[in-house]
C-alpha positions as CSV (number, residue, x, y, z in Angstrom):
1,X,190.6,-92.7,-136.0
2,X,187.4,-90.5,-137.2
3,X,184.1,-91.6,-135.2
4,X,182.9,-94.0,-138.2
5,X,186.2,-95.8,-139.0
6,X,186.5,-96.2,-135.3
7,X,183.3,-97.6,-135.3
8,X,183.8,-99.6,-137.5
9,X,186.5,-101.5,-136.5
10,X,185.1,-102.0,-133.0
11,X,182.2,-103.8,-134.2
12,X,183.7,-105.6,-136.9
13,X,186.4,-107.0,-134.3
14,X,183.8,-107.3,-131.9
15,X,181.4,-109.6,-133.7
16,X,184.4,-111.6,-135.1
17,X,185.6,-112.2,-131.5
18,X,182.4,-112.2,-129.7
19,X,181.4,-115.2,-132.6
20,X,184.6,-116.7,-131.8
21,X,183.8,-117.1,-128.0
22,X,180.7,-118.8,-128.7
23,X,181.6,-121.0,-130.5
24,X,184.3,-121.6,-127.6
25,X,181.2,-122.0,-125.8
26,X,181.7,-118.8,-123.7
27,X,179.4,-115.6,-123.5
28,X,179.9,-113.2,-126.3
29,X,180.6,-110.1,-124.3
30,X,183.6,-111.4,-123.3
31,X,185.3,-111.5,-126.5
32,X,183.4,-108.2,-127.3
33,X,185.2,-106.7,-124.3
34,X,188.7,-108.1,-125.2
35,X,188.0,-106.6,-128.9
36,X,188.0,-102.9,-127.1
37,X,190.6,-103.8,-124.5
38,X,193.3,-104.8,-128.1
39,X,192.2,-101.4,-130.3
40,X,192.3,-99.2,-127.2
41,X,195.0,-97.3,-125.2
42,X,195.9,-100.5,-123.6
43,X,197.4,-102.2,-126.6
44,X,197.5,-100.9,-129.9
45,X,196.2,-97.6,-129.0
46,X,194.2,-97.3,-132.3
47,X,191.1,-95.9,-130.8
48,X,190.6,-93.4,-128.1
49,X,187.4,-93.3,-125.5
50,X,186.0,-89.7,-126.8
51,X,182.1,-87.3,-126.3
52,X,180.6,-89.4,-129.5
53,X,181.4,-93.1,-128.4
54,X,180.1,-92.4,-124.9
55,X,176.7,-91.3,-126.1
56,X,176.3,-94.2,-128.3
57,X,177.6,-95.9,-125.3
58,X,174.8,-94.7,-123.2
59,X,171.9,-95.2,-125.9
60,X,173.2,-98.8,-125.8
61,X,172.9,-99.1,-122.6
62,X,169.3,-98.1,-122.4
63,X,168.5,-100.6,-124.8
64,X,170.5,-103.5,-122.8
65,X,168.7,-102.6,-120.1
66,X,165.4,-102.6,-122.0
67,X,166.6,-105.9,-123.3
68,X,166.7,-107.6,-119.5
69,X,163.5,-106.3,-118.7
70,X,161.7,-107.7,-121.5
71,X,163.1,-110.8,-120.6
72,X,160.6,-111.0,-117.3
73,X,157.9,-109.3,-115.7
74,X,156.3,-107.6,-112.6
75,X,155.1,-111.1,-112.5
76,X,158.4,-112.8,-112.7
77,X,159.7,-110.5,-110.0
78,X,157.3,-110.8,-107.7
79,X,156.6,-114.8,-107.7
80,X,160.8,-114.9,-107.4
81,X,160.2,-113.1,-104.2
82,X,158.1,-116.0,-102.4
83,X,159.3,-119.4,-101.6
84,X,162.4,-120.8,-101.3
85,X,164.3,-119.2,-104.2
86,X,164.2,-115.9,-101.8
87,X,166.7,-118.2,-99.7
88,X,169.2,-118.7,-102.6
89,X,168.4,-114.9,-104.0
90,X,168.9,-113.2,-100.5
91,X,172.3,-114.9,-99.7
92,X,173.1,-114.5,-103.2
93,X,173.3,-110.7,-102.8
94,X,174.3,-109.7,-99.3
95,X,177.1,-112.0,-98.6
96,X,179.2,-110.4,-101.7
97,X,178.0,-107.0,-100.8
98,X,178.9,-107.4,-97.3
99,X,182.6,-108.9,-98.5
100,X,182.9,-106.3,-101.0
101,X,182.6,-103.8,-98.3
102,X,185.3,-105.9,-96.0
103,X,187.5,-105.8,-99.0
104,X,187.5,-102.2,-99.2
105,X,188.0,-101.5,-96.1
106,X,191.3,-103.2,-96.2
107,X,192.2,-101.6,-98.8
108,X,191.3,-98.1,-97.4
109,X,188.6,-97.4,-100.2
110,X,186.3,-94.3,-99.5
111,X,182.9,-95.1,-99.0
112,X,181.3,-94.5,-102.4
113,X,184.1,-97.0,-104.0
114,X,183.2,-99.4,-101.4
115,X,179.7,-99.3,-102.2
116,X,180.0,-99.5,-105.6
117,X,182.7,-102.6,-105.4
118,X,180.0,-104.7,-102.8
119,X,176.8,-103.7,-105.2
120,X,179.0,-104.9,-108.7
121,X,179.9,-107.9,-107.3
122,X,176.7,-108.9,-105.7
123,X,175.0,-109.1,-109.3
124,X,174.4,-111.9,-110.3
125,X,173.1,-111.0,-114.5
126,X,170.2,-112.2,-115.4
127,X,170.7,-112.2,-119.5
128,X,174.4,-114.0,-118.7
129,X,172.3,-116.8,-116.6
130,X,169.3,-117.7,-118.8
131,X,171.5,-117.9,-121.9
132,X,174.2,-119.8,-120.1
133,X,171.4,-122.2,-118.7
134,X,169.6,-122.5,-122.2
135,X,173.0,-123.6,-123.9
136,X,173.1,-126.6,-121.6
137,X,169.1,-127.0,-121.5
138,X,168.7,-126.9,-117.8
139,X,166.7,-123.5,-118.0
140,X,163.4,-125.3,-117.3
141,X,164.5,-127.4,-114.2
142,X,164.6,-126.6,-111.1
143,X,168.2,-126.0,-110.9
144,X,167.4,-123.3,-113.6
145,X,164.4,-122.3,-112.1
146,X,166.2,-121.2,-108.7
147,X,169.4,-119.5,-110.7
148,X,167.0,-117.3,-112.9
149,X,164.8,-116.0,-109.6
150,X,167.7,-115.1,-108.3
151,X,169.3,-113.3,-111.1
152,X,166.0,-111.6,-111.4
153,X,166.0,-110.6,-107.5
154,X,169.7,-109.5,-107.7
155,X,169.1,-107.4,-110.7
156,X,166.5,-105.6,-109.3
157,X,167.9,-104.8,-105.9
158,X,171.1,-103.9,-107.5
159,X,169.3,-101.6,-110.0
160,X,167.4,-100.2,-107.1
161,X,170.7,-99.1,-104.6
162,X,172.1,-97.6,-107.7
163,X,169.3,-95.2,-107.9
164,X,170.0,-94.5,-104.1
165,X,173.7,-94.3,-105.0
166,X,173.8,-92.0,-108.0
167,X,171.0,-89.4,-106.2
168,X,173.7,-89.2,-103.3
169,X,176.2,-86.2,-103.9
170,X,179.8,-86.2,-103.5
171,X,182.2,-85.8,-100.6
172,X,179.0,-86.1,-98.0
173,X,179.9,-87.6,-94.6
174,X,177.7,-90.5,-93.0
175,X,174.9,-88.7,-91.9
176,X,174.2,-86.9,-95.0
177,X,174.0,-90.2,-97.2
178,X,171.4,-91.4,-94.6
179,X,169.0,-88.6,-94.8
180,X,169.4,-88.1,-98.8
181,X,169.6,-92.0,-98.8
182,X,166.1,-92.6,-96.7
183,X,164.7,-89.4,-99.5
184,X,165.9,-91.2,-102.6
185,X,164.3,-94.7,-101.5
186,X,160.9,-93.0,-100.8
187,X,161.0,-91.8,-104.5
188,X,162.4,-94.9,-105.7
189,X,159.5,-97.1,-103.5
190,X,156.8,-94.6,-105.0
191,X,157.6,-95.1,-108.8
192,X,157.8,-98.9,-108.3
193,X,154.9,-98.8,-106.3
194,X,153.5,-96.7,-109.3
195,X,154.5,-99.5,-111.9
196,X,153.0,-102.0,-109.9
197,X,149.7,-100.5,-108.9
198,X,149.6,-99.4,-113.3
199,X,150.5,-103.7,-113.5
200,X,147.8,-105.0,-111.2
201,X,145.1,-102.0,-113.2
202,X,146.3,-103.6,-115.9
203,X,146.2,-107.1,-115.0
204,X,142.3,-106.8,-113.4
205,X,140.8,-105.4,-116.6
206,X,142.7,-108.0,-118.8
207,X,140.8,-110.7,-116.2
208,X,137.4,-109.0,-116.5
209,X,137.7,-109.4,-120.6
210,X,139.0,-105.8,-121.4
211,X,141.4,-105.8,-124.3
212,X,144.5,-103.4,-122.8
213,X,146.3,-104.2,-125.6
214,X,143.9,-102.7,-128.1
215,X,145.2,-99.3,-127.5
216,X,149.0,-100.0,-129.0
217,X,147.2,-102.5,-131.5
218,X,145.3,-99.1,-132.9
219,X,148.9,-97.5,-133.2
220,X,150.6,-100.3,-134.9
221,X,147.3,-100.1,-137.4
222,X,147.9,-96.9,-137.9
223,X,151.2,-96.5,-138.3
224,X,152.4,-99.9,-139.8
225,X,154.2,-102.9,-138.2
226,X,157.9,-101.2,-138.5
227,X,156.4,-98.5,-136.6
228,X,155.8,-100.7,-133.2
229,X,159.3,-100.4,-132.3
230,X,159.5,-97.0,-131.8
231,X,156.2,-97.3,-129.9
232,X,157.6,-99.6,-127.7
233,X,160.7,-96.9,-127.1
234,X,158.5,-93.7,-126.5
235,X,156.8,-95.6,-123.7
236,X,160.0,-96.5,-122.1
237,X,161.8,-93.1,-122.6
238,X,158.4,-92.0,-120.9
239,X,159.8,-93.5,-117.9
240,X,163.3,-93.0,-118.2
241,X,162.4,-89.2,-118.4
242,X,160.5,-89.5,-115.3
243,X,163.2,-91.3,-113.7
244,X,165.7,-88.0,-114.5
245,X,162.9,-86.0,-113.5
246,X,163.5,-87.4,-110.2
247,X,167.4,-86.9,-109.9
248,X,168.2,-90.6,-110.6
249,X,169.8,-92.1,-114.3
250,X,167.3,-92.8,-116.6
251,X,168.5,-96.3,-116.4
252,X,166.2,-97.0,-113.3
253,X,163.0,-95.4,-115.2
254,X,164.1,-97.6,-118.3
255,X,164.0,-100.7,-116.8
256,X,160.7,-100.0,-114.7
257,X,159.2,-99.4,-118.2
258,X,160.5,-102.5,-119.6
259,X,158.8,-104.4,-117.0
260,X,155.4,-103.1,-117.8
261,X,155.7,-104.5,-121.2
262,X,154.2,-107.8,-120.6
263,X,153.1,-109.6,-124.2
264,X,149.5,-109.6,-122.1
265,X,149.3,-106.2,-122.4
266,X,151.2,-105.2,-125.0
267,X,150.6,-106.7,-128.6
268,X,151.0,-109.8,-128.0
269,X,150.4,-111.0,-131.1
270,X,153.6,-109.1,-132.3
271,X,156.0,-109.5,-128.9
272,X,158.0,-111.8,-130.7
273,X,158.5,-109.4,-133.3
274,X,159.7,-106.6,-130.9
275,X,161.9,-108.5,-129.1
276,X,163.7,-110.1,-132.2
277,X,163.9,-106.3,-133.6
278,X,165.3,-105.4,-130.4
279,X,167.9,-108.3,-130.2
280,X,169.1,-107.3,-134.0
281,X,169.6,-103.5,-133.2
282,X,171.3,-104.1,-129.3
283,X,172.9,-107.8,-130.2
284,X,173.9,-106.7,-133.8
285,X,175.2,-103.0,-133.1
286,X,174.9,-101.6,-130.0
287,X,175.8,-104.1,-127.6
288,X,178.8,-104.9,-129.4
289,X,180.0,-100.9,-129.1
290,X,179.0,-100.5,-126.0
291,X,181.1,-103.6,-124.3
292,X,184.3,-102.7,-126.8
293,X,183.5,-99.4,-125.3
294,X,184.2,-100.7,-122.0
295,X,187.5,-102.1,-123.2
296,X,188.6,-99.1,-124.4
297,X,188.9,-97.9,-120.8
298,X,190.7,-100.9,-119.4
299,X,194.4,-100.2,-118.3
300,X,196.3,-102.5,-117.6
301,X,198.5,-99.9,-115.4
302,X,195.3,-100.5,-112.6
303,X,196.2,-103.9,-112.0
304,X,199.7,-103.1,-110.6
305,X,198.2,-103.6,-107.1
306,X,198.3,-107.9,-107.2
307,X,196.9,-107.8,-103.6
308,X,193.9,-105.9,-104.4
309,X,193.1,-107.2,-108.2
310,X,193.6,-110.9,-106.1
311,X,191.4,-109.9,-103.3
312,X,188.3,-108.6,-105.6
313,X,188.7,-111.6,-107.7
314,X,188.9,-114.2,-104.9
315,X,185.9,-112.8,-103.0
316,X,183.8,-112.1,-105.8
317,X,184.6,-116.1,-107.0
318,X,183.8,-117.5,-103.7
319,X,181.0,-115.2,-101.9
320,X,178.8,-116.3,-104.7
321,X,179.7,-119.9,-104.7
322,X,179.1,-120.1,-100.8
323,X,175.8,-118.5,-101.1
324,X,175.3,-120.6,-103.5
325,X,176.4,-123.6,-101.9
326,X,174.9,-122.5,-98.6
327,X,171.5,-121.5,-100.3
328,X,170.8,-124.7,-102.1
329,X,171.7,-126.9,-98.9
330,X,168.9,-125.0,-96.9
331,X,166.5,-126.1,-99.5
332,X,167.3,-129.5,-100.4
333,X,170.1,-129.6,-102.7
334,X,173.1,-132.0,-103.0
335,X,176.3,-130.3,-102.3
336,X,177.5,-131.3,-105.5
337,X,174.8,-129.6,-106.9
338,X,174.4,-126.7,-105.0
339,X,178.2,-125.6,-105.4
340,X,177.1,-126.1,-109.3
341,X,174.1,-123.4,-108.3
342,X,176.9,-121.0,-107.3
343,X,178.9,-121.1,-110.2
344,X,176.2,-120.4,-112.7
345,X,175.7,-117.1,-110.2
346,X,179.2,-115.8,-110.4
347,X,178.4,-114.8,-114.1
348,X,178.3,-111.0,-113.7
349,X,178.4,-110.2,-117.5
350,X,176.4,-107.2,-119.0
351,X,174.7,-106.4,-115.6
352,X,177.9,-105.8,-113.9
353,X,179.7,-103.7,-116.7
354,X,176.7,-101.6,-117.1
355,X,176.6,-100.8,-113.3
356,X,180.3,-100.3,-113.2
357,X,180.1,-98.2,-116.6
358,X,177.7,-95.8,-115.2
359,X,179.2,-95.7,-112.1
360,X,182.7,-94.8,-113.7
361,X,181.0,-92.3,-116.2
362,X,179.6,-90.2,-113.1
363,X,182.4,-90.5,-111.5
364,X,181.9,-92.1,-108.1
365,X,184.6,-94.7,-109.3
366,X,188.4,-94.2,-110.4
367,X,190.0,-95.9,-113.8
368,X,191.4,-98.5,-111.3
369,X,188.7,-99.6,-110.0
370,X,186.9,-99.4,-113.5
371,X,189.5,-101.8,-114.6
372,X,189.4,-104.2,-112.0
373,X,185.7,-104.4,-112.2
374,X,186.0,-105.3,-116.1
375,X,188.4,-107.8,-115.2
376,X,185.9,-109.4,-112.7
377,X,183.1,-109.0,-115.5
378,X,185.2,-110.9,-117.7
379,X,186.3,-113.7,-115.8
380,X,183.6,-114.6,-113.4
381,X,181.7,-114.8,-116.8
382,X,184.4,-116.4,-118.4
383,X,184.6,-119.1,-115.5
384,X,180.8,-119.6,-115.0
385,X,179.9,-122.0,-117.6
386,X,183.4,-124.0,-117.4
387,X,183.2,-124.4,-113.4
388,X,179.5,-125.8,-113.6
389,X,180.5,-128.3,-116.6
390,X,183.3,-129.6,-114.0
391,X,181.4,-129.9,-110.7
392,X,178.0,-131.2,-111.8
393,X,178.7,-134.9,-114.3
394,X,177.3,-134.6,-117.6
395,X,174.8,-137.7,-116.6
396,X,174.0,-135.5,-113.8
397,X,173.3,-132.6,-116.4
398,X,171.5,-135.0,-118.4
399,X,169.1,-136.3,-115.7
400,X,168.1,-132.5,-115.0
401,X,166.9,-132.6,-118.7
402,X,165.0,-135.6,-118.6
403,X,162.8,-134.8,-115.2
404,X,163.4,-131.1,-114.5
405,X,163.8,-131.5,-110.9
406,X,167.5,-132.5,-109.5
């Protein structure tokens, strides 16, 4: 098909089926990805992966990305970082890593596949939780409370060892990727620690009764309401840039940027309006390409190997559930309810895909591995919601309403 009628078609049959899955109650990436999966080479072969659908693919990304870090802050990230959440968050992340890695050594991976399988399905995605846990209204209890600081934690350390991963070069042995490894998270911990010090400058003059937000106030002025959107993506391409400028993707820089973007600091009179601009351009267009995108690549060939597909899916499912299980027992929880905490982590979703997208489009990973990491993307997310629903009783769900503690 030409570019346009390919596109379309994909977002056509991409809303139709991502509308369908929520009303099924499901995530709408999932029938977004199965929309790409039945128009590309893996069914009816009516659309091809090509140059022009991965750079749309990629400009969606930055603005999925963008998306997730609007939906916290520095401050978010840091507060998730004390207490007991850092239990939950912790276990969360390295006991699927540390699986992932066990996995692919059995399956004689090399050592860039193995990384890349342990860091997918250690996320835990943030956007994927908070909707998920404001469809049933528990995202202000503290069931919800603990899930989202540990999305938010997993997120960020996932986004950070990709940096680390895709500075690394190819075909190095172990030595190698521990020098150029040790290099990249000394650039990596200087830009964050850059964001943060520009965060706390920020935060102390907003305490001392400086307006920092009279700056892009001026701009929007100037240039009109319509025009704050644009602001909003010069100041994040700012970073993005820098983040290239260092040898990682501009993924890293993106969602750095995004953080700064507190609704303190940063017209917060018109937030609201940014981020419902945002969510029309990425939830109406973009997103939708980018996930059929994803589907386009799936082959159904990769799953030929039952043991491994089975393997990835059974460790992914259960590492998360254990930690989650394991997590909310060491802070209080019921087992009932703690084995509900790990089910609402298992939902990968965009996180995941986007990891394993970039991570394909570089190279480090094969079509087979792509493949099987789509289907973990699909049916952890898939799963998520259903799981929870069984293991915690709907008076149960309902008491977590009424109090907003468990």
């Amino acid at each position: 098909m030409p570019l346009l009628t390919s596109l379309l078609a994909l977002i056509v049959t991409a809303r139709l089926l991502g509308h369908l899955f929520v009303k099924w109650g499901q995530p709408a990436i999932v029938g977004e990805m199965i929309a790409g999966v039945l128009l590309g080479p893996a069914v009816l072969g009516l659309i091809q992966p090509g140059a022009a659908l991965s750079g749309i693919a990629s400009l969606a990304i930055f603005l999925v990305v963008l998306a997730a870090g609007l939906e916290m802050s520095l401050h978010d990230v840091v507060g998730a970082m004390r207490g007991r959440g850092l239990i939950i968050a912790l276990a969360a992340f390295a006991l699927p890593f540390t699986a992932g890695l066990g996995v692919a050594w059995l399956f004689d991976l090399d050592l860039m596949r193995s990384l890349f399988l342990g860091l997918c399905i250690s996320i835990t995605a943030l956007p994927v939780a908070i909707k998920m846990l404001d469809d049933m209204g528990l995202l202000a209890t503290s069931i919800g409370r603990y899930a989202v600081s540990t999305a938010v934690i997993n997120d960020v350390t996932a986004l950070f060892i990709l940096g680390v991963l895709l500075a690394i070069p190819e075909q190095t042995n172990l030595n190698e990727v521990l020098i150029t490894g040790s290099v990249v998270t000394l650039k990596l911990l200087a830009l964050a620690t850059a964001v943060i010090g520009l965060n706390a400058l920020l935060t102390w003059l907003d305490r001392r009764g400086v307006n920092v937000s009279a700056g892009p106030e001026r701009l929007v002025a100037i240039f009109g309401p319509e025009a704050l959107f644009g602001i909003v993506l010069v100041f994040v391409l700012v970073f993005g840039s820098l983040s290239e400028s260092l040898g990682f993707h501009f993924v890293i820089g993106a969602f750095f940027g995004a953080l700064l973007l507190d609704q303190r600091h940063f017209v917060a009179s018109r937030y609201e309006d940014l981020r419902l601009t945002l969510n029309s351009i990425t939830g109406g267009f973009l997103a939708p390409v980018f996930f059929a995108s994803l589907g386009l690549e799936f082959k159904f060939t990769a799953l030929n190997d039952v043991a491994f597909v089975v393997a990835v899916l059974a460790v992914a499912v259960a590492t998360k559930v254990v930690a989650g299980w394991w997590g909310g027992w060491m802070i209080g929880m019921s087992h009932r309810e703690a084995v509900g905490l790990g089910f609402i982590l298992n939902g990968r979703g965009a996180m995941e895909l986007v990891v394993a997208g970039i991570a394909y489009e570089r190279g480090f990973i094969d079509a087979n591995l792509f493949s099987v990491l789509v289907l973990v993307g699909v049916v952890t997310t898939l799963v998520s919601p259903m799981a929870f629903n069984a293991v915690v009783s709907r008076a149960q769900r309902e008491r977590y309403r009424e109090t907003g503690a468990m």
